[in-house]
C-alpha positions as CSV (number, residue, x, y, z in Angstrom):
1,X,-59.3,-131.4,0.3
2,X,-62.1,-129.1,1.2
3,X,-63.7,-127.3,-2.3
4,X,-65.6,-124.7,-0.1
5,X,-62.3,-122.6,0.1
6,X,-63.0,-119.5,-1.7
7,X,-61.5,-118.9,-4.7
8,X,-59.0,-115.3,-5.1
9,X,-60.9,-112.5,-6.7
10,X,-60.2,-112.4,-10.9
11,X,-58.6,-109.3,-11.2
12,X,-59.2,-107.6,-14.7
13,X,-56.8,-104.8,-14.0
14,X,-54.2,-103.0,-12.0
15,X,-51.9,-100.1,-12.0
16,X,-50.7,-98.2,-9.3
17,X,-54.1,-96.4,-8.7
18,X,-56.3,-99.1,-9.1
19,X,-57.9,-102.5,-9.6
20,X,-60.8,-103.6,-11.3
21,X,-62.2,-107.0,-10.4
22,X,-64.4,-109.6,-11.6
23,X,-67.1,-109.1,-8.9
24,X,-68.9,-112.4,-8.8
25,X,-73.2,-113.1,-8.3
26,X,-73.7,-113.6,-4.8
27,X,-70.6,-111.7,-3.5
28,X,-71.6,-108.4,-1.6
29,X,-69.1,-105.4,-2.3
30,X,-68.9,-104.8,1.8
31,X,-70.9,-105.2,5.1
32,X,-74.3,-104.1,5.3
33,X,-77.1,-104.4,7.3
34,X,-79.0,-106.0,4.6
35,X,-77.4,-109.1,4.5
36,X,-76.4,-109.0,8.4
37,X,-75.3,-112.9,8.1
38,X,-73.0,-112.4,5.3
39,X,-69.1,-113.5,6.2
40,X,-67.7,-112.8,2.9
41,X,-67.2,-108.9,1.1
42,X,-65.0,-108.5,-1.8
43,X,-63.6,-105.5,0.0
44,X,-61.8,-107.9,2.5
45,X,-61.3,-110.5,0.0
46,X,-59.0,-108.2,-2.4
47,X,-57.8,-106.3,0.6
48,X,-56.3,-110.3,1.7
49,X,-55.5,-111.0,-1.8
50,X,-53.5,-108.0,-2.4
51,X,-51.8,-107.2,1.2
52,X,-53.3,-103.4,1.1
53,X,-56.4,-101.3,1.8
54,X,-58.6,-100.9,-1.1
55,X,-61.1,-98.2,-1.7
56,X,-64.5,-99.3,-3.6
57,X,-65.4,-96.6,-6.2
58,X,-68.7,-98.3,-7.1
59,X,-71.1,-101.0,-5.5
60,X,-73.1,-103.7,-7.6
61,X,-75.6,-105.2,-5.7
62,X,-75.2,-108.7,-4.1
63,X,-76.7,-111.0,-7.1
64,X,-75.2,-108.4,-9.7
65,X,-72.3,-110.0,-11.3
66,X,-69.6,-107.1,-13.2
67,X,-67.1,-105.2,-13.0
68,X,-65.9,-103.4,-9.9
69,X,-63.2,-100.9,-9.6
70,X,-61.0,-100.4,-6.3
71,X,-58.5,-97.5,-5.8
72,X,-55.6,-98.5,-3.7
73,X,-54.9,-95.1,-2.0
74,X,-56.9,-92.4,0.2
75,X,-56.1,-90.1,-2.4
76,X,-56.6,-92.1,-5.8
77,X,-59.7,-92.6,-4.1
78,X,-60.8,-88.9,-3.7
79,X,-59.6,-88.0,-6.9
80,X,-61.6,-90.8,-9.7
81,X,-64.7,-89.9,-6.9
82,X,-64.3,-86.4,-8.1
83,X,-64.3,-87.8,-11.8
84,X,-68.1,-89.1,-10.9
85,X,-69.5,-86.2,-8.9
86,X,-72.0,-84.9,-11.2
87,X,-72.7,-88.4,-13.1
88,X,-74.8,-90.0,-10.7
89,X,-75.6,-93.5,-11.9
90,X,-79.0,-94.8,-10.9
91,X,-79.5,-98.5,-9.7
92,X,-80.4,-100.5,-12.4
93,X,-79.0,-98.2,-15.1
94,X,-77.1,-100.1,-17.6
95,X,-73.5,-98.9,-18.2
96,X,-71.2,-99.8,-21.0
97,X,-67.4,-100.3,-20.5
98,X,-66.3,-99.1,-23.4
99,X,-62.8,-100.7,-24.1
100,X,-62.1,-98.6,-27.4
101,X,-60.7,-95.9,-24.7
102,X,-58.1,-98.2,-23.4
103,X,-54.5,-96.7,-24.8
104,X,-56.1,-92.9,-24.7
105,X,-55.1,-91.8,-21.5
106,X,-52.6,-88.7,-22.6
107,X,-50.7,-88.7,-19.4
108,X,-49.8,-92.0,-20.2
109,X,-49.8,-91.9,-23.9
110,X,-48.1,-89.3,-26.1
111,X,-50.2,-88.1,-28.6
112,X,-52.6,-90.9,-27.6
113,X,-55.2,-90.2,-31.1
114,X,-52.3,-90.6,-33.3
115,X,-51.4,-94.0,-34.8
116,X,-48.6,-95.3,-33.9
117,X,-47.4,-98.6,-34.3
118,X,-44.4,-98.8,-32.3
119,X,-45.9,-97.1,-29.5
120,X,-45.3,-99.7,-26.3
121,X,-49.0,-100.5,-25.6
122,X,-48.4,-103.3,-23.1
123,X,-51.6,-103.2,-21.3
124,X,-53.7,-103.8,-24.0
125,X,-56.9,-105.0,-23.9
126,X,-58.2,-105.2,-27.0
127,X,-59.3,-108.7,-26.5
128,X,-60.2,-108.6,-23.2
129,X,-59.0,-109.8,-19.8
130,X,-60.2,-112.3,-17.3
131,X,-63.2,-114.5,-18.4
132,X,-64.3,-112.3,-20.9
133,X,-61.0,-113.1,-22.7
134,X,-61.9,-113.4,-26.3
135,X,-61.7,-117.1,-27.5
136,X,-60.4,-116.5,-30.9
137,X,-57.7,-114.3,-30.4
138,X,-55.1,-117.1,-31.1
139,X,-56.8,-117.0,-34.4
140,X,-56.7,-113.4,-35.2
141,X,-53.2,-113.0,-34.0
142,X,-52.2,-116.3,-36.3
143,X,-54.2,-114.6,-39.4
144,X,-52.6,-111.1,-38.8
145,X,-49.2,-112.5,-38.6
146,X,-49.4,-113.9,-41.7
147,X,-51.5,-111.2,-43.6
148,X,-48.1,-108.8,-42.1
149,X,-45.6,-111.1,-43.2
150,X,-47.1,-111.8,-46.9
151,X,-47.9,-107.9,-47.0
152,X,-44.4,-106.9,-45.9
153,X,-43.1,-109.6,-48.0
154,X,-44.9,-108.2,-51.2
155,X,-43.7,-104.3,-50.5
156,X,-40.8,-104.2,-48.9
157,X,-40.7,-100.6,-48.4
158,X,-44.2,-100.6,-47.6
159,X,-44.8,-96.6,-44.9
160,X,-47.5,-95.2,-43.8
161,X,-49.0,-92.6,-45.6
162,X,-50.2,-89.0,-44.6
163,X,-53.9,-89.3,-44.3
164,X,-55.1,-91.2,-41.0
165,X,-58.9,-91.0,-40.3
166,X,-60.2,-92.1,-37.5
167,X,-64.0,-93.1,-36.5
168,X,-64.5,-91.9,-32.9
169,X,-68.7,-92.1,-33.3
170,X,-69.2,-96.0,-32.9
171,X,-69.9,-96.9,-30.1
172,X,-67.8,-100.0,-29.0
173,X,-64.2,-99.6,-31.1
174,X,-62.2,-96.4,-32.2
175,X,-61.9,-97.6,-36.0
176,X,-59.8,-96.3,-38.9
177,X,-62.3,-95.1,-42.2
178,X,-58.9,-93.8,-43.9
179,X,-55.4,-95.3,-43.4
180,X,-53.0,-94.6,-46.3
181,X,-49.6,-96.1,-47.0
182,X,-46.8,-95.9,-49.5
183,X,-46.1,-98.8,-51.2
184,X,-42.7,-97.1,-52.5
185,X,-42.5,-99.6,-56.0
186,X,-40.5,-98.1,-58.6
């Protein structure tokens, strides 16, 4: 069995606007007359892999590995190039995905800064995606589970409180200073 085959793009996420792949090290984003001998592009790859046109919002250079982000209309890709006219990003500038955004977006979140824990976040990345999927999160979820349960099974009638204070200033995670709750004991 040949092993040369190449391998489908890791996609990191999709909606119905777009796609963000894992864009390997040596992969160009399309053709260009700087690699003129070049046979693969992720443009065609994820436009196989998917069975539609994709738009590339961003280029990394061939032996840049990262991040890249493909709308899948025309128009979802004339509106997020709007969102970066006037933010040019120079080559070599280091950019930070920050991930403590994810869940903000108010069209698709009501009242996206307010705490909610029933809200139906089923996109969440708050440990990642793709190969940057943290390797402890079977661990955290285990712990938390059982910090819930033997919290819940100490108050009962355990409700959030009033006060919710939210750090927005770090620069990697929205974070909670103040959370308050009721414990409700007689």
């Amino acid at each position: 069995m040949p092993t040369d085959l190449p391998q489908p793009l890791s996609i990191l996420y999709q909606d119905e606007d777009l796609v963000a792949i894992n864009k390997p090290s040596g992969l160009l984003v399309h053709r260009s007359p700087i690699d003129k001998h070049e046979t693969r592009f992720a443009v065609q790859e994820l436009r196989n892999q998917l069975g539609q046109h994709v738009y590339p919002l961003h280029r990394l250079d061939k032996p840049t590995s990262g991040v890249l982000v493909f709308a899948l209309s025309r128009e979802a890709a004339s509106f997020y190039g709007q969102q970066f006219q006037g933010h040019q990003i120079k080559k070599g500038q280091m950019v930070q995905l920050i991930t403590s955004t994810a869940g903000m977006d108010p069209s698709i979140y009501n009242d996206p800064g307010t705490f909610n824990i029933q809200r139906d976040h089923d996109k969440s990345i708050s440990f990642g995606q793709g190969p940057h999927y943290c390797i402890g999160v079977t661990l955290v979820r285990s712990q938390t589970e059982v910090m819930l349960k033997e919290l819940f099974k100490r108050f009962p009638n355990l409700s959030l409180g009033d006060e919710v204070v939210y750090d927005y200033g770090h620069h990697n995670a929205r974070r909670m200073d103040v959370m308050t709750v009721n414990t409700n004991l007689s």
